[in-house]
C-alpha positions as CSV (number, residue, x, y, z in Angstrom):
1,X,33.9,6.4,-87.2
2,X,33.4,2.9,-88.0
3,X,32.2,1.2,-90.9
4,X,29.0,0.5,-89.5
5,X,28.3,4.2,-88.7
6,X,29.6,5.8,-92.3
7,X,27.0,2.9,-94.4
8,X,24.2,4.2,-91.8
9,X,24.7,7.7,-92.7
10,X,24.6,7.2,-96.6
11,X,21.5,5.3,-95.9
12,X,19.9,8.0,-93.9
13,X,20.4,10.8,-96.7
14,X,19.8,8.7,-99.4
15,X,16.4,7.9,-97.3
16,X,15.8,12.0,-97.1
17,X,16.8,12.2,-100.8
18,X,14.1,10.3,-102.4
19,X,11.5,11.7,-100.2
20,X,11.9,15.1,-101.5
21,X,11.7,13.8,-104.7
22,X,8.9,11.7,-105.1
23,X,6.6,14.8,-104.4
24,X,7.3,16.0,-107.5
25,X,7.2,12.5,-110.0
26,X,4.2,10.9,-108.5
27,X,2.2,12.5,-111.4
28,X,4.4,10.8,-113.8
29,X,4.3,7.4,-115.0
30,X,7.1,5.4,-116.0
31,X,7.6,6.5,-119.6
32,X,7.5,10.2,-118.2
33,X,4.0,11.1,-120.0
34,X,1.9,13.4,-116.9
35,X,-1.2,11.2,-115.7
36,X,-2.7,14.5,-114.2
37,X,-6.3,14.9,-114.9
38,X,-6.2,18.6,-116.4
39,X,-8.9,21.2,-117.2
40,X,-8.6,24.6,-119.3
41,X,-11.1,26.4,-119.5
42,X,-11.1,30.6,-121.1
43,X,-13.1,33.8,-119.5
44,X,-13.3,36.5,-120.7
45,X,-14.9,39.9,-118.5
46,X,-15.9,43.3,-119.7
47,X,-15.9,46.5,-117.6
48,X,-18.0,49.9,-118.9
49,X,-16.2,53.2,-118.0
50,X,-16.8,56.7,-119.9
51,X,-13.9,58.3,-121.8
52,X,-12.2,61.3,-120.8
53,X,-10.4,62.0,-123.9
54,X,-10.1,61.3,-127.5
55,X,-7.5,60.9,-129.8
56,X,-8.0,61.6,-133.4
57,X,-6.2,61.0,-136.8
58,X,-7.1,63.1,-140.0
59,X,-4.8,64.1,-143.1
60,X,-5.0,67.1,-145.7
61,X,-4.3,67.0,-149.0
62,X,-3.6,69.3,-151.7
63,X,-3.5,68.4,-155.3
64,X,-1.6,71.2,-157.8
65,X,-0.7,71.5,-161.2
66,X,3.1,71.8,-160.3
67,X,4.8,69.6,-157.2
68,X,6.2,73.2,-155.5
69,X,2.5,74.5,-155.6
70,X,0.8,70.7,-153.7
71,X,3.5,71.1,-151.1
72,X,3.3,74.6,-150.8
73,X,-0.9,74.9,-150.1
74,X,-0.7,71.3,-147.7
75,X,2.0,73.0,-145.4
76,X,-0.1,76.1,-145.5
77,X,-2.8,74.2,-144.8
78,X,-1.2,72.4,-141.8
79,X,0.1,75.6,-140.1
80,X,-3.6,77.0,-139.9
81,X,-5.0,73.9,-138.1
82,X,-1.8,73.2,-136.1
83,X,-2.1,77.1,-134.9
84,X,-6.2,76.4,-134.4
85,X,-5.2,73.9,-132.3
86,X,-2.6,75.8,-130.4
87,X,-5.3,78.5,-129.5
88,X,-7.9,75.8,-128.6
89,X,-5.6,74.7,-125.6
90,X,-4.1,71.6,-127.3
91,X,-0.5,71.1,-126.0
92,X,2.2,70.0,-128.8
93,X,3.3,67.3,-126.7
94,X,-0.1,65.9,-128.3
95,X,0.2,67.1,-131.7
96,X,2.2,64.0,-134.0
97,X,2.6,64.2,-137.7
98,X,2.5,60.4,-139.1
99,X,3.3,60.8,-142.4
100,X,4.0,62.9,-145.4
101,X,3.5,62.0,-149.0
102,X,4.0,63.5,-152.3
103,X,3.1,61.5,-155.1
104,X,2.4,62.2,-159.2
105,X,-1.2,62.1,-160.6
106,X,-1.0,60.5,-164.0
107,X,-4.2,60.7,-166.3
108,X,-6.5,57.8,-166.4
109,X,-5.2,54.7,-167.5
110,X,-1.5,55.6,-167.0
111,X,0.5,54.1,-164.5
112,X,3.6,56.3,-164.5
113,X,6.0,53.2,-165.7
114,X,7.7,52.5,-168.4
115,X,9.1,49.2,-169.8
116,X,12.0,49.4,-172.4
117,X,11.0,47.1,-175.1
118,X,12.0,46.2,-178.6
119,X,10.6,45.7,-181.8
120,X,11.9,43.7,-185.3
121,X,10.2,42.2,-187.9
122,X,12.0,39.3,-189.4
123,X,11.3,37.4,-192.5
124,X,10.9,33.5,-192.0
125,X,11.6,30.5,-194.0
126,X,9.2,27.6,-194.8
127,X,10.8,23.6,-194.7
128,X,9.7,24.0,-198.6
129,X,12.2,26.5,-199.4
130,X,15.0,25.2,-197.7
131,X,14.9,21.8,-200.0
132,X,14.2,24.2,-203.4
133,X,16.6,24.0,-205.8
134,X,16.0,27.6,-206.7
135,X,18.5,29.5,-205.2
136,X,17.7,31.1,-202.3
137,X,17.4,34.9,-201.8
138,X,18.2,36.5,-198.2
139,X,15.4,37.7,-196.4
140,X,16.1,41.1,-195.4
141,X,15.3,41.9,-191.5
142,X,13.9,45.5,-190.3
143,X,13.5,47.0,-186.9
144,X,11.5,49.9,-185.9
145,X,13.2,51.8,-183.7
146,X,13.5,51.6,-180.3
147,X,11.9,53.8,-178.1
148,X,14.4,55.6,-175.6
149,X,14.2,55.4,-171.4
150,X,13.5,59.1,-171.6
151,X,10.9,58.4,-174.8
152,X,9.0,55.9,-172.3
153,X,9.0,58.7,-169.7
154,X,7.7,61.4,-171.5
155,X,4.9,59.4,-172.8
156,X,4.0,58.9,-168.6
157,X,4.1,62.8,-167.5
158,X,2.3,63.5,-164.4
159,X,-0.5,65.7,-164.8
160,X,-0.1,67.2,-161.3
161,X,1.3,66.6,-158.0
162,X,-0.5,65.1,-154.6
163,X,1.1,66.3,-151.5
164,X,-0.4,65.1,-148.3
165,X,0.3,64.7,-144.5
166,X,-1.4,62.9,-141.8
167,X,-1.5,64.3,-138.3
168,X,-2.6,62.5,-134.9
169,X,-4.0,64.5,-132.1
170,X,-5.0,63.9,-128.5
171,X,-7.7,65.9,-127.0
172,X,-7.8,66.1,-123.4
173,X,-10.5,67.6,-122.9
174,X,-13.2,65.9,-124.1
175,X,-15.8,68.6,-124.2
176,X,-13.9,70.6,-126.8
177,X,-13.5,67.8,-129.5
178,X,-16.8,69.2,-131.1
179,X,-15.6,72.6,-131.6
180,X,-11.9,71.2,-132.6
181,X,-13.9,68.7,-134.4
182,X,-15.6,71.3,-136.9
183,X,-12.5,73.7,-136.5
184,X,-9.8,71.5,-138.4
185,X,-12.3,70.2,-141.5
186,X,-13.1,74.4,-142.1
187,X,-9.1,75.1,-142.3
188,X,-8.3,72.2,-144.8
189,X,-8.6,68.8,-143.7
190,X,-10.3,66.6,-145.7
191,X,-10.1,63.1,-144.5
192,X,-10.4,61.5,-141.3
193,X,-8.6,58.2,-140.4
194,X,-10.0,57.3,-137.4
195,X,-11.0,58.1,-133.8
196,X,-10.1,56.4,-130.4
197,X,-12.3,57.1,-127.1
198,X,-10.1,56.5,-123.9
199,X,-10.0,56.7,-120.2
200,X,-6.9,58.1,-118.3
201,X,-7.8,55.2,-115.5
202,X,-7.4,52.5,-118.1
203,X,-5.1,50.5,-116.6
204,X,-6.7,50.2,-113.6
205,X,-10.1,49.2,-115.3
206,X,-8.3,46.5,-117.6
207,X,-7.0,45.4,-114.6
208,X,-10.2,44.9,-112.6
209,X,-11.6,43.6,-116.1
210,X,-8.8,40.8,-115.6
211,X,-9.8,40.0,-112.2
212,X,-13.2,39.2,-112.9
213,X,-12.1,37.3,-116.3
214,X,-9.9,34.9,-113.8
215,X,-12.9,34.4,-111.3
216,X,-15.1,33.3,-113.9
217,X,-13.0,31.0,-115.0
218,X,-12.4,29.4,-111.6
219,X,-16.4,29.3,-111.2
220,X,-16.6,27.8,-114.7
221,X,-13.7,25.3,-113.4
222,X,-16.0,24.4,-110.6
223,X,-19.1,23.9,-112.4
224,X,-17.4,21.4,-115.2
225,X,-15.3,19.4,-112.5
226,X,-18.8,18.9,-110.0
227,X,-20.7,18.0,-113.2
228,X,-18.1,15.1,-113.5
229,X,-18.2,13.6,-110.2
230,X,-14.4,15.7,-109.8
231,X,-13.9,18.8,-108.0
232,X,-10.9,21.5,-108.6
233,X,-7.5,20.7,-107.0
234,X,-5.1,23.4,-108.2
235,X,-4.2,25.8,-111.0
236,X,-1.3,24.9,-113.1
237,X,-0.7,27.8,-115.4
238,X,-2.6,31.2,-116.5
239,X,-2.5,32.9,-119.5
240,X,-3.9,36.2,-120.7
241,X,-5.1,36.4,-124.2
242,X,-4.8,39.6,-126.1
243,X,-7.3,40.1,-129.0
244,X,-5.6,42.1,-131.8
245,X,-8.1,44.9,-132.8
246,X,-6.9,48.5,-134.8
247,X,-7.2,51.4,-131.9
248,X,-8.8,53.6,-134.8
249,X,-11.6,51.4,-135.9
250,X,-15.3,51.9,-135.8
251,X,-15.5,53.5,-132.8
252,X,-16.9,56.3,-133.1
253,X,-20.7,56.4,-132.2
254,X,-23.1,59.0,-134.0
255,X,-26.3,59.6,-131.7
256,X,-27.7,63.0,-131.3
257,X,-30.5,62.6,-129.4
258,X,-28.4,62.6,-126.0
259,X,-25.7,65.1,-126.8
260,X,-25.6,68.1,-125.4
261,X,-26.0,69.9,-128.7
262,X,-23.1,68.2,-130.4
263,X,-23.4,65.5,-132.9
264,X,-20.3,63.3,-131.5
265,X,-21.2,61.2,-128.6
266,X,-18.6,59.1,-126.9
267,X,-21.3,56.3,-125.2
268,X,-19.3,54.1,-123.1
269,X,-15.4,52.4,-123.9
270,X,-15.6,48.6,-123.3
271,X,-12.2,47.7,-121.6
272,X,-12.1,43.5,-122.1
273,X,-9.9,41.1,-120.4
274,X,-9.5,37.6,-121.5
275,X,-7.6,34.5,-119.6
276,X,-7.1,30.9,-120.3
277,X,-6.3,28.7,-117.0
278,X,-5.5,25.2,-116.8
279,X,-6.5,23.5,-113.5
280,X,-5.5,20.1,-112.0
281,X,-8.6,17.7,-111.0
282,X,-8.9,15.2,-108.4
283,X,-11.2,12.7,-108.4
284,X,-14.1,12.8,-105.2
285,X,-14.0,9.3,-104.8
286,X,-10.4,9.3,-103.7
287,X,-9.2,12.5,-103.2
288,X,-10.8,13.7,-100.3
């Protein structure tokens, strides 16, 4: 191959080279800062379903003289409503314990700590009597005593013992949660923690919740870039937003006049979907 024909080669891939590469710098300017005209703009969507089931967090505690006694009457206590729940149909795959505490009850004002500290009573001089020529007398030092770790301690004895466990549950069945409801607080639990509604097709609802969320942000897109004389060119990145919220908040709703006897109503779950999209804009005038 002669010269010629090897420089005319180079020339012909370094011709191919820089058009693949252009493409993807011509929204660049020299310094490397993007001249793109951008627009983000954030949807969110709702969707309505009914719940199917419910899950529900309650604890029972016990509070005895002596710490063998609280434990005693709180797992007493938890046998009869794990057994009620048994017999009501609810599976132990959906029966969770969450925690179990034991803790002293001090009387008012007591904390239940102690801090070691000390006590001496000394004698101080003034400036006058250390330029007396009387003769000076030593000032004799006393100290009360000192009260012991184990003194501290038995001046913070408990009074009695709290012993306490929190259970979860999931009721699949949601036309039984009345029943199980008023079942569990007449064997021994007193406190309730929380309740969540949910629907066993959830994911599919979020998911049509987050379809609708990105069309209304297109249509939004479209309606800000046509008030500006611009229209919508491409997207450039989507994000999803996720809006922190405690499963067992306020979500249980109290209505009565539609139940079916009951006092717990379920209503409707809102499943919500939130997105943020950035979109590239090209200008009418020139971008046709």
């Amino acid at each position: 191959m002669s010269i010629r024909s090897i420089w005319k080669s180079r020339l012909i891939i370094a011709a191919i080279t820089a058009t693949t590469v252009l493409p993807a710098t011509r929204c660049l300017a020299e310094d490397g800062i993007d001249t793109r005209s951008k627009l983000t703009v954030s949807a969110t969507a709702d969707t309505k379903v009914a719940p199917d089931s419910v899950t529900l967090r309650f604890a029972i505690e016990s509070r005895e003289e002596k710490v063998t006694d609280a434990a005693r009457k709180t797992s007493e206590q938890v046998t009869r409503v794990v057994q009620f729940l048994k017999d009501r149909g609810i599976e132990a795959r959906d029966i969770r314990t969450e925690s179990v505490v034991l803790s002293p009850i001090y009387p008012s004002g007591q904390k239940g700590q102690y801090a070691k500290q000390g006590y001496s009573n000394q004698a101080s001089q003034g400036f006058g009597d250390l330029f007396s020529d009387e003769p000076q007398i030593q000032a004799t030092q006393t100290e009360a005593p000192q009260p012991t770790v184990r003194d501290q301690l038995q001046q913070n004895q408990p009074i009695g013992y709290s012993a306490s466990r929190q259970l979860t549950i999931m009721v699949r069945d949601i036309k039984q949660f009345e029943a199980i409801y008023t079942g569990i607080l007449e064997r021994g639990v007193n406190s309730i923690a929380g309740i969540q509604w949910m629907n066993s097709d959830q994911i599919q609802h979020r998911r049509a919740a987050r379809m609708k969320a990105v069309a209304a942000a297109y249509e939004k897109a479209s309606d800000m870039a046509g008030a500006l004389d611009a229209k919508v060119k491409r997207v450039l990145s989507v994000q999803e937003s996720h809006r922190g919220s405690d499963p067992f908040g306020n979500s249980m709703q109290l209505f009565g006049s539609e139940s079916d006897g009951g006092s717990i109503e379920a209503g409707m779950m809102t499943i919500s979907a939130s997105v943020q999209v950035v979109f590239e804009l090209s200008d009418t005038e020139f971008d046709n």
